[in-house]
VMD Tcl script that builds the backbone (N, CA, C; Angstrom):
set m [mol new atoms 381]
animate dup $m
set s [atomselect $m all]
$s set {name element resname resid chain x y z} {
  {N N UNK 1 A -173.056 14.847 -8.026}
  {CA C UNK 1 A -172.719 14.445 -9.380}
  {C C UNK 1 A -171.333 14.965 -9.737}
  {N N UNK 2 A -170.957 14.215 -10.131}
  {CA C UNK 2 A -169.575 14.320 -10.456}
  {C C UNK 2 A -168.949 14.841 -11.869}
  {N N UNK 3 A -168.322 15.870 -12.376}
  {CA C UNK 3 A -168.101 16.356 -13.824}
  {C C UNK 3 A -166.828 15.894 -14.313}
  {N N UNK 4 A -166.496 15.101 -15.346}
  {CA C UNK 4 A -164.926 15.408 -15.435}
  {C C UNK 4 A -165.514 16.231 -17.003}
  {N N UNK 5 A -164.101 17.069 -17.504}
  {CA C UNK 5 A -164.139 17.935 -18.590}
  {C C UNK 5 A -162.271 17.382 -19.047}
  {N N UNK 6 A -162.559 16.596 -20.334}
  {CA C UNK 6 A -160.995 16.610 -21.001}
  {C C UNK 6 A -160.483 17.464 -21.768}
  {N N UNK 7 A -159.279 17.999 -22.105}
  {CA C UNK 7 A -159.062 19.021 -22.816}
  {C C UNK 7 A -157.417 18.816 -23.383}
  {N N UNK 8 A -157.014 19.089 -24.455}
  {CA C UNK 8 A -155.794 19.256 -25.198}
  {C C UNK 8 A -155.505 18.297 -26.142}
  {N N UNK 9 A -156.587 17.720 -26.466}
  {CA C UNK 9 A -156.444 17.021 -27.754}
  {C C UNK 9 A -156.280 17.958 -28.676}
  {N N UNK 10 A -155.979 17.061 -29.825}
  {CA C UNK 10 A -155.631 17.642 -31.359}
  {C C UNK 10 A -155.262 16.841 -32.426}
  {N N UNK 11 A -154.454 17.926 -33.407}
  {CA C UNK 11 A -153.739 16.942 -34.506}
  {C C UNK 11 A -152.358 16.986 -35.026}
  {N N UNK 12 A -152.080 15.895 -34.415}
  {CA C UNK 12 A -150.410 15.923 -34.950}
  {C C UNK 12 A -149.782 15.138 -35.442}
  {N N UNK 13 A -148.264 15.227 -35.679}
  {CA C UNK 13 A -147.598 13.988 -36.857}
  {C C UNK 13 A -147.200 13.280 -35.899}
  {N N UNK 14 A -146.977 12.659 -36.736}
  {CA C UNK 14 A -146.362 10.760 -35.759}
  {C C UNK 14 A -145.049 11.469 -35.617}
  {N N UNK 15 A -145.055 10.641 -34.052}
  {CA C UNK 15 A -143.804 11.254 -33.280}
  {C C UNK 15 A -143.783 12.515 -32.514}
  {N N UNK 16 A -144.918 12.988 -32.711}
  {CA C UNK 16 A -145.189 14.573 -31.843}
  {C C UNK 16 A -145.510 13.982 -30.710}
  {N N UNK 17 A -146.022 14.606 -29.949}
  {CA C UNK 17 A -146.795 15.304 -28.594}
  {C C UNK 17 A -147.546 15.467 -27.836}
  {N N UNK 18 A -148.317 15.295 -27.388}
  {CA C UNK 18 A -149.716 16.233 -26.811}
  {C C UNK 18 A -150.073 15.467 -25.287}
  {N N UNK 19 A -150.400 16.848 -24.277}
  {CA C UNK 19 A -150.409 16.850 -23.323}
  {C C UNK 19 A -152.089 16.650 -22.601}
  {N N UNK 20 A -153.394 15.661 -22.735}
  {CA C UNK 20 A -154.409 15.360 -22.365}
  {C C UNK 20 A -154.692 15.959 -20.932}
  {N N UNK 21 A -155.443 16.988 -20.488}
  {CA C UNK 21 A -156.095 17.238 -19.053}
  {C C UNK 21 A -157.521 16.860 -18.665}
  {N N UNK 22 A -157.463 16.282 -17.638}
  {CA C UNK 22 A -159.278 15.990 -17.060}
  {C C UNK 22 A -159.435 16.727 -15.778}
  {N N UNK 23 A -159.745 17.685 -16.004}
  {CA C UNK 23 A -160.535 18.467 -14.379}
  {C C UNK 23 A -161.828 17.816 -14.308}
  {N N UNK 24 A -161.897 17.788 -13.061}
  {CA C UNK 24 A -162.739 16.594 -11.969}
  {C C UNK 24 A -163.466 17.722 -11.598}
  {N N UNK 25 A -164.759 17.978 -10.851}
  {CA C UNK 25 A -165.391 18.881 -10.187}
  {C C UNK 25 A -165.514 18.104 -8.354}
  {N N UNK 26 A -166.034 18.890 -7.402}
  {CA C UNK 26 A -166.417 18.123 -6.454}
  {C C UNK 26 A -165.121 18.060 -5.706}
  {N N UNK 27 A -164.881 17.592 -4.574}
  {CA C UNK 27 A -164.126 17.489 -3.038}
  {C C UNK 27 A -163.327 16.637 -2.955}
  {N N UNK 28 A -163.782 15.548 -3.442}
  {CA C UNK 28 A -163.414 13.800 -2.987}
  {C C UNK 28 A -162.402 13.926 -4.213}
  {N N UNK 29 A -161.952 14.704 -5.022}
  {CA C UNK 29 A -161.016 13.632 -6.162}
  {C C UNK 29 A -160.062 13.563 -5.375}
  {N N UNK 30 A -159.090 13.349 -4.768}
  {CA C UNK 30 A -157.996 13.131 -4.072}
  {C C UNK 30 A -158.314 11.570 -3.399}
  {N N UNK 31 A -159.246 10.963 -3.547}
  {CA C UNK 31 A -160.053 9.688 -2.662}
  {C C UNK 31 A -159.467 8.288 -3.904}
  {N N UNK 32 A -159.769 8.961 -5.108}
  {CA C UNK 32 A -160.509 8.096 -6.307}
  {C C UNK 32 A -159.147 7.500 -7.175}
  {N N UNK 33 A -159.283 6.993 -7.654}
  {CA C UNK 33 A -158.436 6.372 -8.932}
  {C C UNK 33 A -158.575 6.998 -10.041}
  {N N UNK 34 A -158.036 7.028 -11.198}
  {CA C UNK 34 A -158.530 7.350 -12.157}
  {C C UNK 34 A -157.397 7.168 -13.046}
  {N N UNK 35 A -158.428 6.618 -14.591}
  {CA C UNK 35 A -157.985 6.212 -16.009}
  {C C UNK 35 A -158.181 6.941 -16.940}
  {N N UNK 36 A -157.458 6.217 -18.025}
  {CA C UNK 36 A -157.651 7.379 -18.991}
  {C C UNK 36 A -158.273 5.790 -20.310}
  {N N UNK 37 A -158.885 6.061 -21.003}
  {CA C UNK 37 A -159.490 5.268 -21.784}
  {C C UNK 37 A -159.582 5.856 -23.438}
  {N N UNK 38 A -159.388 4.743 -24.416}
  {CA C UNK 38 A -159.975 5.455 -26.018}
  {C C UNK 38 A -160.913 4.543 -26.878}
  {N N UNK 39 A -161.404 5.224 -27.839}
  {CA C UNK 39 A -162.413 4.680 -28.649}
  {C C UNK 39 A -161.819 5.452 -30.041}
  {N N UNK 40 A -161.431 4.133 -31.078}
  {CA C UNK 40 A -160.933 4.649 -32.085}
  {C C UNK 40 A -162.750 4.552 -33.104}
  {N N UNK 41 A -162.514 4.553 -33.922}
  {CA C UNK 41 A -163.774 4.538 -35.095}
  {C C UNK 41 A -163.966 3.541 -35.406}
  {N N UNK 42 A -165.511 2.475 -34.970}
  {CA C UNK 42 A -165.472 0.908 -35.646}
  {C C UNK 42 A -164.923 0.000 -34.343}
  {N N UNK 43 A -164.550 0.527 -33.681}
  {CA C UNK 43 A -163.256 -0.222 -32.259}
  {C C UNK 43 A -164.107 0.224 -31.066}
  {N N UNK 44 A -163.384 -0.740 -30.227}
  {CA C UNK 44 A -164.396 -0.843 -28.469}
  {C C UNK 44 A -163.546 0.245 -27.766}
  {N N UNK 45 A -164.187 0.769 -26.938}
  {CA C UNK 45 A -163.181 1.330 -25.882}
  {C C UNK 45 A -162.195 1.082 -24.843}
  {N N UNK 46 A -160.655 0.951 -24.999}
  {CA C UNK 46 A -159.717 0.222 -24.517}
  {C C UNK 46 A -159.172 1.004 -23.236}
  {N N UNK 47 A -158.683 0.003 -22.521}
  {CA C UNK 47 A -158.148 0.720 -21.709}
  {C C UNK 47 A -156.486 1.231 -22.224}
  {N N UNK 48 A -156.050 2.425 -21.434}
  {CA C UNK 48 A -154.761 3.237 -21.949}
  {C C UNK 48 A -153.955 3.282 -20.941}
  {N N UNK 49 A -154.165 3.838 -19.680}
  {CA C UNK 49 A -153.706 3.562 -18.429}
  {C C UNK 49 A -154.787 4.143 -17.432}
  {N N UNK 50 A -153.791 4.068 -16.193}
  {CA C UNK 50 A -154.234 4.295 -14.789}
  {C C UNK 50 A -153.646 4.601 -13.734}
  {N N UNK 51 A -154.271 5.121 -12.645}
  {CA C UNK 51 A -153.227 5.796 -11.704}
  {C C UNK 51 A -154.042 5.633 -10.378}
  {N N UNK 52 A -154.047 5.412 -8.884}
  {CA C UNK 52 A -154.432 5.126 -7.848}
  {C C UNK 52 A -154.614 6.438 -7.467}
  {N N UNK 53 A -155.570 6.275 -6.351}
  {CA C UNK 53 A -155.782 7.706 -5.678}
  {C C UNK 53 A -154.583 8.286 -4.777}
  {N N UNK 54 A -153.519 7.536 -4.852}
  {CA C UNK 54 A -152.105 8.492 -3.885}
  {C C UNK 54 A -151.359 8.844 -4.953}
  {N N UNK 55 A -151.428 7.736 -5.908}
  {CA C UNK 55 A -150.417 8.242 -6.830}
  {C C UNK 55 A -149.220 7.391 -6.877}
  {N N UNK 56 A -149.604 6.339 -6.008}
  {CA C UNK 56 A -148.416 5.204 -5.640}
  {C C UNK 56 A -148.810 4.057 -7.006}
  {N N UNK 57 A -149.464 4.040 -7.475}
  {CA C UNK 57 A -149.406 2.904 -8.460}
  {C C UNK 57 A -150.284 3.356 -9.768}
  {N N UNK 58 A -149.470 3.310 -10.907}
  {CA C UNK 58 A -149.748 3.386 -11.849}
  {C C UNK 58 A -149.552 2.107 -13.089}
  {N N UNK 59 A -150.694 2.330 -13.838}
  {CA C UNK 59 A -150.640 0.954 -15.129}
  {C C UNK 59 A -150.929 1.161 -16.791}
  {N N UNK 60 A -150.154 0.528 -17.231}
  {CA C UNK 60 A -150.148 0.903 -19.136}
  {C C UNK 60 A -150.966 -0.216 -19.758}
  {N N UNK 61 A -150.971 0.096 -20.796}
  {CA C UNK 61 A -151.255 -0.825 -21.888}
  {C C UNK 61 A -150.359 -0.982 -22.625}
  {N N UNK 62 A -150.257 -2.075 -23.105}
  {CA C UNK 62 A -149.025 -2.513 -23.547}
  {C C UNK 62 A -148.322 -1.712 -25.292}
  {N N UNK 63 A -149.630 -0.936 -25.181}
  {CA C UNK 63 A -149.294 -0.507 -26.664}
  {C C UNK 63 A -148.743 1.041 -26.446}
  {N N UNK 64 A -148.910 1.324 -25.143}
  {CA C UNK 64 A -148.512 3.046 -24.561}
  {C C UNK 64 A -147.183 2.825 -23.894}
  {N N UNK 65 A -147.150 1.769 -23.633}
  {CA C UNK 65 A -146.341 1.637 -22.172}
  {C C UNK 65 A -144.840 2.118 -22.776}
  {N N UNK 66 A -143.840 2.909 -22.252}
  {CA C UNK 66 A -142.636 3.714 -22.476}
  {C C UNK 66 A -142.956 5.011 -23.289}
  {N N UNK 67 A -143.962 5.295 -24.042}
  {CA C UNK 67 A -144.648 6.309 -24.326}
  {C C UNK 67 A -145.719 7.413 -23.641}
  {N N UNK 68 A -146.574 6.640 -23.104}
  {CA C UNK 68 A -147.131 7.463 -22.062}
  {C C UNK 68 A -147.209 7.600 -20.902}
  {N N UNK 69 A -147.382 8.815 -20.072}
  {CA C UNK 69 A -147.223 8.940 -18.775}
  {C C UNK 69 A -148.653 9.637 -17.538}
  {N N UNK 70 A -149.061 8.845 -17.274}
  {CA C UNK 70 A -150.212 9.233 -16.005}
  {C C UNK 70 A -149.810 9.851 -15.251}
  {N N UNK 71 A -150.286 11.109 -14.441}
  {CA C UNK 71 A -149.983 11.589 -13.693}
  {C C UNK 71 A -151.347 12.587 -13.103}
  {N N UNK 72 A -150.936 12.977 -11.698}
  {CA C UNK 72 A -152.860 13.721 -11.316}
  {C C UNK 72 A -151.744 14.981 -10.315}
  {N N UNK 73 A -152.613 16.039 -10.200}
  {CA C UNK 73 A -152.723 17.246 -9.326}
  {C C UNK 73 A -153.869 17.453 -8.668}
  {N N UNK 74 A -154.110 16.757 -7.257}
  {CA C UNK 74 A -154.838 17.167 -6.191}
  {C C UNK 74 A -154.834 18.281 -6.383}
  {N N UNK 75 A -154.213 19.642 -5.951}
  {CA C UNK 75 A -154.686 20.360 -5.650}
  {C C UNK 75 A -155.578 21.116 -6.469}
  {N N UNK 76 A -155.068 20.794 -8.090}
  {CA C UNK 76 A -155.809 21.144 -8.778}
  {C C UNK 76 A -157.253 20.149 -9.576}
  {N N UNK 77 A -157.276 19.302 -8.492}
  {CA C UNK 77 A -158.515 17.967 -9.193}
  {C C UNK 77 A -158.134 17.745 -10.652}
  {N N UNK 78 A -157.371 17.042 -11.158}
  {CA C UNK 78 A -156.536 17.341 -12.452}
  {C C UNK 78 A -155.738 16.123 -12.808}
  {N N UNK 79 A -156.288 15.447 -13.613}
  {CA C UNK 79 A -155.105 14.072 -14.183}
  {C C UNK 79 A -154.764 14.164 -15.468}
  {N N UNK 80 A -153.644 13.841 -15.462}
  {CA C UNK 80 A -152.517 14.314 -16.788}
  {C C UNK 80 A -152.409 12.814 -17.806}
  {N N UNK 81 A -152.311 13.181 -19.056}
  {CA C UNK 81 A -151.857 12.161 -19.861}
  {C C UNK 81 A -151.213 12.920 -20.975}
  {N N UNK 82 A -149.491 12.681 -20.220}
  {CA C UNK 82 A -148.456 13.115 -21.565}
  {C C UNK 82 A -148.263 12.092 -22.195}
  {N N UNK 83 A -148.644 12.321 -23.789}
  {CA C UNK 83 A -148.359 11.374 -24.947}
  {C C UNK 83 A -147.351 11.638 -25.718}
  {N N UNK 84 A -146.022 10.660 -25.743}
  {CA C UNK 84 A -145.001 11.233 -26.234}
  {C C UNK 84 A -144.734 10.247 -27.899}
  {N N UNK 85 A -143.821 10.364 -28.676}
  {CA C UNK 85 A -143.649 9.736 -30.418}
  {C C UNK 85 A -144.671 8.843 -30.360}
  {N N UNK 86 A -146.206 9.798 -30.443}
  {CA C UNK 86 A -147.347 9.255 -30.828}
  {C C UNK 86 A -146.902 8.530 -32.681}
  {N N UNK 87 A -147.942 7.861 -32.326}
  {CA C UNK 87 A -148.736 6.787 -33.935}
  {C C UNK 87 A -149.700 6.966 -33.962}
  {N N UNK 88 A -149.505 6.847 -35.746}
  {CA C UNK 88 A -151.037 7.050 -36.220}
  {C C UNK 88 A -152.086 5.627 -35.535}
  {N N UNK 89 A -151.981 5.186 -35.075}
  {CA C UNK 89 A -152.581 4.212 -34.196}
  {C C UNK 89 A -152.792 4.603 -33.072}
  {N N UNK 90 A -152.631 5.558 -32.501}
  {CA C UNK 90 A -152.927 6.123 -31.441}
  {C C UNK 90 A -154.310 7.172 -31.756}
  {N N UNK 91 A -154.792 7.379 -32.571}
  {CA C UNK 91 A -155.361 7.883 -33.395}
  {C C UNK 91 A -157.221 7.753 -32.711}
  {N N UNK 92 A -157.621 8.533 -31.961}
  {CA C UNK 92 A -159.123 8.190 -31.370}
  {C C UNK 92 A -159.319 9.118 -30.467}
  {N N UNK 93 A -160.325 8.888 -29.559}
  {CA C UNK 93 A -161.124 10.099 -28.848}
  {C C UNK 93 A -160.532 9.116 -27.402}
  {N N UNK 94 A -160.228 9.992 -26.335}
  {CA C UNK 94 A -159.735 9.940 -25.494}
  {C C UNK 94 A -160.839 10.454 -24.030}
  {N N UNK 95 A -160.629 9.673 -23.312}
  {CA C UNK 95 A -161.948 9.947 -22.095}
  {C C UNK 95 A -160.843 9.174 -21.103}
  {N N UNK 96 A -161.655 10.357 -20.365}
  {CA C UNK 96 A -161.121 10.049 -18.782}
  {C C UNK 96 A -162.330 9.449 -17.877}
  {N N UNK 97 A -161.595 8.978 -16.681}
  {CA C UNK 97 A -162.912 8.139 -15.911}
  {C C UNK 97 A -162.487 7.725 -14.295}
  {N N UNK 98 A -163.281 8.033 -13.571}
  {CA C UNK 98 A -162.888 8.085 -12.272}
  {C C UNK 98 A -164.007 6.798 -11.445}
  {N N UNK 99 A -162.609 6.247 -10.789}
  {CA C UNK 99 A -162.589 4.748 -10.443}
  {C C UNK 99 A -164.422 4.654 -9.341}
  {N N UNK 100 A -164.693 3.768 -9.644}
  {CA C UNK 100 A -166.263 3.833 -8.336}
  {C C UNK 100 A -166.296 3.605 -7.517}
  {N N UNK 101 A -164.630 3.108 -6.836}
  {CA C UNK 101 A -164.431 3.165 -5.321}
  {C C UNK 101 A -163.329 3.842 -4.722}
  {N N UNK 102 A -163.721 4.538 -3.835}
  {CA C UNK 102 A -162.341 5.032 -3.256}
  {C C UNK 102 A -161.729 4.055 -2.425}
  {N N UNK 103 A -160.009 4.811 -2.715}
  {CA C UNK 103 A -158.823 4.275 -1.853}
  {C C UNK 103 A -158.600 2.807 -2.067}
  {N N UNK 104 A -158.961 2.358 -3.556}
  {CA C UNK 104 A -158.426 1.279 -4.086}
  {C C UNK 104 A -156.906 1.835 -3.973}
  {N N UNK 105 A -156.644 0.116 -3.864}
  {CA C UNK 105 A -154.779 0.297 -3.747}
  {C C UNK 105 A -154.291 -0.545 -5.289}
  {N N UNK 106 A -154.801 -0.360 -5.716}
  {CA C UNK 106 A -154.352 -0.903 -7.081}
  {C C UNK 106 A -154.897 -0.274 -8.475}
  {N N UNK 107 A -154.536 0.432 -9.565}
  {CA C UNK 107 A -155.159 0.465 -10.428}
  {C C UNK 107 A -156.289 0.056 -11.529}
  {N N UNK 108 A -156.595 0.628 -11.835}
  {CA C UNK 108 A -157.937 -0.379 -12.396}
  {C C UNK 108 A -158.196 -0.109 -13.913}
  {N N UNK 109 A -157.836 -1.743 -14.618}
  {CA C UNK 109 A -158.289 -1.249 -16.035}
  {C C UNK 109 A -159.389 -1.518 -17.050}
  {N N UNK 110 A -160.406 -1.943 -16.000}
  {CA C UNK 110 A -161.648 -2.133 -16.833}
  {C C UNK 110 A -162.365 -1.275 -16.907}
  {N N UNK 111 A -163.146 -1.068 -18.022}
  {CA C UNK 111 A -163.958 0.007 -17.780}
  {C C UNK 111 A -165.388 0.059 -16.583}
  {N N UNK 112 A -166.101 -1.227 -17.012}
  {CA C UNK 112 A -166.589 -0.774 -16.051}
  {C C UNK 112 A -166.374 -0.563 -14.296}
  {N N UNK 113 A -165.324 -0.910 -14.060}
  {CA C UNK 113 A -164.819 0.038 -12.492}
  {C C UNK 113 A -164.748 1.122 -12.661}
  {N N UNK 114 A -165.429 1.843 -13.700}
  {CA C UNK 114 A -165.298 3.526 -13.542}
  {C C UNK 114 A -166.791 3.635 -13.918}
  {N N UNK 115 A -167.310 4.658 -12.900}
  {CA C UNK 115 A -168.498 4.988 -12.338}
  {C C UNK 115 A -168.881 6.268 -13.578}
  {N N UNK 116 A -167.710 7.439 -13.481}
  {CA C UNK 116 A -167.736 8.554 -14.093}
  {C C UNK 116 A -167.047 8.864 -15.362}
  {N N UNK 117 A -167.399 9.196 -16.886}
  {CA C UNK 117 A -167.040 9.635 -17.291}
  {C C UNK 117 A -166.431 11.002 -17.994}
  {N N UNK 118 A -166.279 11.545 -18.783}
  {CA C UNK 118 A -165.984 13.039 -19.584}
  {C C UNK 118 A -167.019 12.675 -21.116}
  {N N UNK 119 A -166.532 14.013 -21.526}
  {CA C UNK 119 A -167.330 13.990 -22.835}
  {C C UNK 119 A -165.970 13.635 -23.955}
  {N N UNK 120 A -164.764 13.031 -23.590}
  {CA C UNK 120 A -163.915 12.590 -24.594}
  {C C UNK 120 A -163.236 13.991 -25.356}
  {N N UNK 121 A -162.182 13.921 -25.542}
  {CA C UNK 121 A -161.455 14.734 -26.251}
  {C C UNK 121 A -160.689 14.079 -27.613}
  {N N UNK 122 A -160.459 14.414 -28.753}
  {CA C UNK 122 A -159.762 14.029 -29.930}
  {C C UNK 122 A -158.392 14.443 -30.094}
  {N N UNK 123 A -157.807 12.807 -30.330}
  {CA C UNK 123 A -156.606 12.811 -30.809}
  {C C UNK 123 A -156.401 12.177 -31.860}
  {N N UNK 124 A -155.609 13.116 -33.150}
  {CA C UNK 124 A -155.838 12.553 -34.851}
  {C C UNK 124 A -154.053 12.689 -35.105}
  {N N UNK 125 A -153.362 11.078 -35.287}
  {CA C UNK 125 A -152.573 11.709 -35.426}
  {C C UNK 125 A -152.190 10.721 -36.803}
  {N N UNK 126 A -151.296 11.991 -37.825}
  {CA C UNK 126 A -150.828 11.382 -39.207}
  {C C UNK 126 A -149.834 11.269 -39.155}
  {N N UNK 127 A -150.029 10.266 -40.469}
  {CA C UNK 127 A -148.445 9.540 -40.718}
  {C C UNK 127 A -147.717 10.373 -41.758}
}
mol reanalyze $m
mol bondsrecalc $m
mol representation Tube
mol addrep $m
């Protein structure tokens, strides 16, 4: 069984900051893909981006894209989501999710291609 745990949400002003972590538990994360996904209040859960298990291909949403950045640490089982001149539209609970097949060569932005989730972390940000 597989754990992810997200961490570094918060609350900040439009145009701030914040740096999202998902530690993975288990051997294989270096195999897997993995996304980062949100659920605002009343709203479905969208995809945000994604990143391949080498690290060779990564993908946005069109509403992040030049703003945010995917990134993972094997050694530390560890995928990054720096959020940079956030909006209050950016504004929701944030979950990470690791792809259900390994050594896909392409990113993946549906949800259900992700097998595993987190318990979501919060991001509140004002205008």
């Amino acid at each position: 069984q597989v754990q992810l745990v997200e961490s570094g949400g918060g609350s900040v002003q439009a145009g701030g900051s914040l740096r999202l972590s998902c530690a993975a538990s288990g051997r294989t994360f270096s195999m897997y893909g993995m996304g980062w996904f949100r659920q605002a209040p009343g709203k479905e859960r969208e995809f945000v981006a994604a990143i391949t298990w080498n690290g060779g291909s990564t993908y946005y949403a069109d509403s992040v894209k030049g703003r945010f950045t995917i990134s993972r640490d094997d050694a530390k089982n560890t995928v990054f989501l720096q959020m940079n001149s956030l909006k209050p539209e950016d504004t929701a609970v944030y979950y990470c999710g690791r792809d259900k097949n390994y050594y896909t060569d392409y990113a993946r932005v549906n949800s259900r291609e992700y097998r595993y989730w987190g318990q979501g972390t919060q991001v509140t940000v004002s205008s």
